[in-house]
C-alpha positions in Angstrom: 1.5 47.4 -19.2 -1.5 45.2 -19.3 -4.8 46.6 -18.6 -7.3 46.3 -15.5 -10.1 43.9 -16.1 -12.8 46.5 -16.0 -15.1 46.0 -13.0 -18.8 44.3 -13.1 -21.0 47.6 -13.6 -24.0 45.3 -13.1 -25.1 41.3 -12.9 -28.0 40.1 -14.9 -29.0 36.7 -12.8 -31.5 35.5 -15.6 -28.5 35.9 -18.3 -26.0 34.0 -15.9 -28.1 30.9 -15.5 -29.1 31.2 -19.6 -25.4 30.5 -19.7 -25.3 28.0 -17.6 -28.1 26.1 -18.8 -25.6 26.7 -22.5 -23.0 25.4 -21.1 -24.4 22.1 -19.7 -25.7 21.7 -23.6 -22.5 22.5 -25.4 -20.8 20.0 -22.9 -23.0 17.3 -22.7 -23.9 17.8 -26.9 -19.3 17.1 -27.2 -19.5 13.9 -25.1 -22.2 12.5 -27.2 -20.3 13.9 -29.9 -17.5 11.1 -29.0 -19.9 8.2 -29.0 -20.4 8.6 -32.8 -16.3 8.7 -33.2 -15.0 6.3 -30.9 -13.6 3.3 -32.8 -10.8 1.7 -33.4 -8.2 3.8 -32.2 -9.9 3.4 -28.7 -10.4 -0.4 -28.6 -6.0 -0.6 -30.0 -5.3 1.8 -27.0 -6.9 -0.2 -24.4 -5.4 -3.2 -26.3 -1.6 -1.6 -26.0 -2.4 -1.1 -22.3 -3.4 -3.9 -21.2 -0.2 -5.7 -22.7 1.9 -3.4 -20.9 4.5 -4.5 -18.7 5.5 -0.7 -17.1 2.5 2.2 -16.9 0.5 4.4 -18.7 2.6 7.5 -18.6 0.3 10.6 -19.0 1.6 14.4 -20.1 -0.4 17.3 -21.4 0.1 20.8 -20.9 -2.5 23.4 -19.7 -5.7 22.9 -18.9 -5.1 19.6 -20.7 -2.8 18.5 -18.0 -4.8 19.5 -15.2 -7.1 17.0 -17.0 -4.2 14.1 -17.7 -3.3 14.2 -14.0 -6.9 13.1 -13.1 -7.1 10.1 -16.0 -3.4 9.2 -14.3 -5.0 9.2 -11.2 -8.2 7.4 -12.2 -6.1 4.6 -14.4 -3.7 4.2 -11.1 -7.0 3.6 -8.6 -8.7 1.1 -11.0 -5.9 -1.3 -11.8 -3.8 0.3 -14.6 -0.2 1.8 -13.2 -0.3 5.2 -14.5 1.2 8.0 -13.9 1.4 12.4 -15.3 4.5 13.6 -16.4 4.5 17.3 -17.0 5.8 17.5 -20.3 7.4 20.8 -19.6 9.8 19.5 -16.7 10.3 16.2 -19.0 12.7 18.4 -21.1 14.7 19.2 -17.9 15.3 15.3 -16.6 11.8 14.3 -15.8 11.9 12.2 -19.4 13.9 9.9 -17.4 10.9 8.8 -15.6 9.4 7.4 -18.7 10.8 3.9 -19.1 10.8 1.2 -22.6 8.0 -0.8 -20.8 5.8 2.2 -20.8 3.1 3.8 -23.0 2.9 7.8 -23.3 -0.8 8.9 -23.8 -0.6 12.9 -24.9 -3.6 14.7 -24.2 -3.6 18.4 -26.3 -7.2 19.5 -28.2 -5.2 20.9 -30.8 -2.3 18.7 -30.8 0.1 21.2 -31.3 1.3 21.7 -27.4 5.4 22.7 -28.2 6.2 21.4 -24.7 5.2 17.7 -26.4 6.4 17.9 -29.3 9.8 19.1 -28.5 10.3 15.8 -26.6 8.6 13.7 -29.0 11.5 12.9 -31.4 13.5 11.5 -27.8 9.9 9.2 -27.0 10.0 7.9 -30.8 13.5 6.8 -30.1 12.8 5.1 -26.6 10.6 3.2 -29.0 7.5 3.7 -26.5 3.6 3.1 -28.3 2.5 6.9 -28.3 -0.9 7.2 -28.1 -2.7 11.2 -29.0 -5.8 12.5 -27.9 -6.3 15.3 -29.3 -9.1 16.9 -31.5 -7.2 17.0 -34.4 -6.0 14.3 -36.8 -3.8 16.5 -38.7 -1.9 17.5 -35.9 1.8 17.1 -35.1 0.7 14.8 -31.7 -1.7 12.9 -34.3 0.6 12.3 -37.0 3.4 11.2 -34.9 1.7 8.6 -32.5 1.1 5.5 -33.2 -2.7 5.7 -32.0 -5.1 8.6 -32.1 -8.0 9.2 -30.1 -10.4 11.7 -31.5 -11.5 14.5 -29.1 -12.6 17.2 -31.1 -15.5 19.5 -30.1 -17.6 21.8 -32.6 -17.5 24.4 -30.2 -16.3 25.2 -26.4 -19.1 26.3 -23.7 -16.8 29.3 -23.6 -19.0 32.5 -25.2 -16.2 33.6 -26.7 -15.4 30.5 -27.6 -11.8 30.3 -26.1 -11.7 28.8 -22.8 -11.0 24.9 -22.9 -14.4 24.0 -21.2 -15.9 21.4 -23.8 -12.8 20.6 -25.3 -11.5 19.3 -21.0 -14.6 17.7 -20.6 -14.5 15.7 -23.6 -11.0 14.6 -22.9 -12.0 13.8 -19.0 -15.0 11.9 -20.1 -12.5 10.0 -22.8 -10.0 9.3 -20.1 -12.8 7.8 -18.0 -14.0 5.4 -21.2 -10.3 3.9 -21.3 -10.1 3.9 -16.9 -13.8 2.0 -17.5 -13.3 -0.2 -20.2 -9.7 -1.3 -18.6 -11.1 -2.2 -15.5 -13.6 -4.2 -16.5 -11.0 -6.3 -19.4 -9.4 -7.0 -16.0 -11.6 -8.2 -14.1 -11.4 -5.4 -11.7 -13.2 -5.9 -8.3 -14.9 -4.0 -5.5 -12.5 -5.8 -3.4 -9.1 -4.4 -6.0 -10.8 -0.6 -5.8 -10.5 -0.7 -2.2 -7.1 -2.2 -1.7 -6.6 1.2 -3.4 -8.3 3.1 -1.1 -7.8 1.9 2.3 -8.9 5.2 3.9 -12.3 5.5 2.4 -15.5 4.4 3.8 -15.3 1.4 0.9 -11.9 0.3 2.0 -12.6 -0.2 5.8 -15.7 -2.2 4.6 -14.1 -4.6 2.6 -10.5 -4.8 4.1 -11.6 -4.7 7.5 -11.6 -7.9 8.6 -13.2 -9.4 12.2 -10.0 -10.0 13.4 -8.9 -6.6 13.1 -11.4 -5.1 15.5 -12.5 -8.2 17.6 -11.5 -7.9 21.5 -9.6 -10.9 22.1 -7.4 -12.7 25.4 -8.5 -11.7 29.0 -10.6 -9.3 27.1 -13.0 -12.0 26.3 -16.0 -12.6 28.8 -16.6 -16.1 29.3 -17.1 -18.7 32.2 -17.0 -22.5 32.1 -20.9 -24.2 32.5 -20.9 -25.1 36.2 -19.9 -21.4 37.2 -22.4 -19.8 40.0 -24.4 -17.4 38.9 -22.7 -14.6 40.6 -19.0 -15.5 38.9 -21.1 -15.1 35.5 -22.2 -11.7 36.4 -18.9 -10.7 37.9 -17.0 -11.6 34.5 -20.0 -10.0 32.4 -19.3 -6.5 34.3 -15.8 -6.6 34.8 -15.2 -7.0 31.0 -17.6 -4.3 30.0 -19.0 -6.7 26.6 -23.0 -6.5 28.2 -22.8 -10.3 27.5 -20.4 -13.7 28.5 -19.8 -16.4 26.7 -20.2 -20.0 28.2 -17.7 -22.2 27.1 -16.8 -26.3 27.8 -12.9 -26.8 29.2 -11.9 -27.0 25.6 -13.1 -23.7 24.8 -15.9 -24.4 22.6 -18.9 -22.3 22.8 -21.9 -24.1 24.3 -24.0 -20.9 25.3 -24.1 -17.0 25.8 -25.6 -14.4 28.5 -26.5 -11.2 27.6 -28.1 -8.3 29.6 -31.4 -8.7 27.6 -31.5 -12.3 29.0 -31.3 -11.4 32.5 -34.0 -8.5 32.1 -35.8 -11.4 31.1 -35.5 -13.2 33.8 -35.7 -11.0 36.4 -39.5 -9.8 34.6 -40.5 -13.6 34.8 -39.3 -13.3 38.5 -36.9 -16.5 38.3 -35.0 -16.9 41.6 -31.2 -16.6 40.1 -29.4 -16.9 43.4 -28.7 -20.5 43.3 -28.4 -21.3 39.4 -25.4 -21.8 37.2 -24.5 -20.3 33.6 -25.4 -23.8 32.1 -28.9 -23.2 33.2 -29.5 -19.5 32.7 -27.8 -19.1 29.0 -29.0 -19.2 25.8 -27.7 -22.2 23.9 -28.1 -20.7 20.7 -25.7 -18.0 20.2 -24.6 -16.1 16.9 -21.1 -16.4 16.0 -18.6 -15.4 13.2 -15.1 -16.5 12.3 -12.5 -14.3 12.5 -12.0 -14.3 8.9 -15.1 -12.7 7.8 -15.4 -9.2 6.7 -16.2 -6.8 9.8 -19.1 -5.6 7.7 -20.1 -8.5 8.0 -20.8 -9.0 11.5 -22.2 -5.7 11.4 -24.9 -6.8 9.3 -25.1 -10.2 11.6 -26.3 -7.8 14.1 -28.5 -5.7 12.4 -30.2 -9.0 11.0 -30.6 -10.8 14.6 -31.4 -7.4 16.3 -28.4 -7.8 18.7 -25.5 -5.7 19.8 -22.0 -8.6 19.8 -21.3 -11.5 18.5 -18.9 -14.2 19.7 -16.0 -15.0 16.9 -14.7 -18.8 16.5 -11.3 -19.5 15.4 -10.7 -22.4 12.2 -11.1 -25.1 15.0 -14.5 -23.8 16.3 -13.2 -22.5 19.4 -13.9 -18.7 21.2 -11.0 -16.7 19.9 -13.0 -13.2 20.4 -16.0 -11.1 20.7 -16.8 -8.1 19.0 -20.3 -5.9 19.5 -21.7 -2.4 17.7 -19.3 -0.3 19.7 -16.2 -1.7 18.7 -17.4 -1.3 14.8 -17.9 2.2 15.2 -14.8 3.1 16.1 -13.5 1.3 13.2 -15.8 3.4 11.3 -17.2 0.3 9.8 -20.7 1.7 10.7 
């Protein structure tokens, strides 16, 4: 029968952050570690990935996987198709996951992890690129792949020097050098990261587009030039916007009224009764295509210190109008 952990008879708070402080040195010491190791094994990896023509399949076991399921998911977000297969679970039918197109990148400190190596004679005969990071050389995972990526640590954070703590850090910090240096050998862009994150902040800023948010139809304020003054007021409440467009028969935009223009009049005390929209609007106006980037009209806004903007199809014509309100609840801003 296994014992009790025996309880905490008292807590030293000084000795608790003396170990932290320990650990952030023993960690950060094994990553700079890497810098003086990293070679060629590391620039043939990213070599092997990038003329792939399936994914980057990733297994470890342990701690180690907990670790290859993050580099999967970091390679997968940044433009290299990867994905963890739990080597344990690939010796019951998950191997059939792994395709001939694919690379298998094994992630073990010691390189000794039975659950790989007892499917490594069936990967040798798939005739996938095997590629070992591990902290050993020597080891069964190092001698049998084609590539090795050295990981090795002189010591884990752990004070009993068990725990993988600098040993999982290393390897995540590794996984993050191939995620980096693949990206950029891709020509990976802002706009690519956020295709692959459409619900993040980043992804409704540069996939949103104008037209996705923009009110458009009978939704639209707008009156023709010789409209009274009271039929332009009529459509600038009834659509709720706080501003109209004024628009010529064709539909192009020749002006705008907003609610800071009529303030503006009525402080001058202009007698508005008898004038029309062509004389009361501003001839001006700020407008964006419906193509641009939402984010982009937000910043339109920001710039001109106003609250909507009119939108203008490819032929110049009013297609739509969107203002602050509407970008908020697209959580653009």
């Amino acid at each position: 029968m296994t014992a009790p952990i025996s309880k905490v008879s008292s807590f030293n708070a000084q000795r608790a952050l003396d170990l932290a402080h320990e650990t952030f040195d023993t960690e950060a010491a094994a990553i700079q570690g890497l810098k003086s190791r990293i070679g060629q094994g590391f620039t043939q990896a990213v070599e092997v990935i990038l003329g792939l023509e399936g994914r980057v399949v990733v297994m470890g076991m342990g701690k180690s996987g907990h670790v290859g399921r993050k580099i999967a998911a970091t390679l997968a977000s940044t433009g290299t198709p990867a994905m963890f297969v739990h080597p344990g679970e690939a010796s019951h039918g998950d191997l059939g996951m792994v395709t001939p197109s694919d690379m298998v990148l094994m992630i073990s400190n010691s390189g000794e992890s039975q659950e790989v190596a007892a499917i490594l004679p069936v990967l040798k005969r798939l005739g996938v690129p095997l590629v070992a990071m591990t902290g050993n050389g020597r080891s069964t995972m190092a001698m049998h792949a084609n590539l090795w990526i050295d990981t090795a640590v002189s010591k884990e954070a752990c004070p009993l020097n068990l725990a993988p703590t600098a040993s999982t850090t290393a390897q995540l910090a590794m996984g993050d050098a191939l995620a980096v240096a693949l990206l950029d050998a891709r020509g990976f862009r802002a706009e690519d990261f956020a295709r692959s994150h459409p619900g993040g902040a980043l992804g409704r800023k540069l996939l949103t587009h104008v037209s996705d948010v923009m009110r458009s139809g009978d939704a639209v304020p707008r009156v023709l030039p010789e409209a009274s003054f009271s039929e332009l007021m009529r459509e600038m409440s009834s659509k709720g916007l706080g501003a109209t467009a004024v628009v010529s028969e064709a539909g192009a935009v020749v002006g705008i009224f907003t609610d800071g223009d009529l303030r503006r009049l009525v402080e001058q005390g202009t007698d508005l009764r008898g004038k029309t929209a062509a004389e009361v609007m501003h001839t001006s106006p700020c407008t964006i295509s419906a193509h641009a980037l939402a984010v982009d009209a937000a910043d339109l806004m920001e710039a001109r210190r106003i609250t909507s903007v009119l939108v203008l199809d490819e032929a110049g014509h009013l297609c739509g109008a969107v203002n602050s309100n509407d970008l908020m609840r697209a959580k653009v801003i």
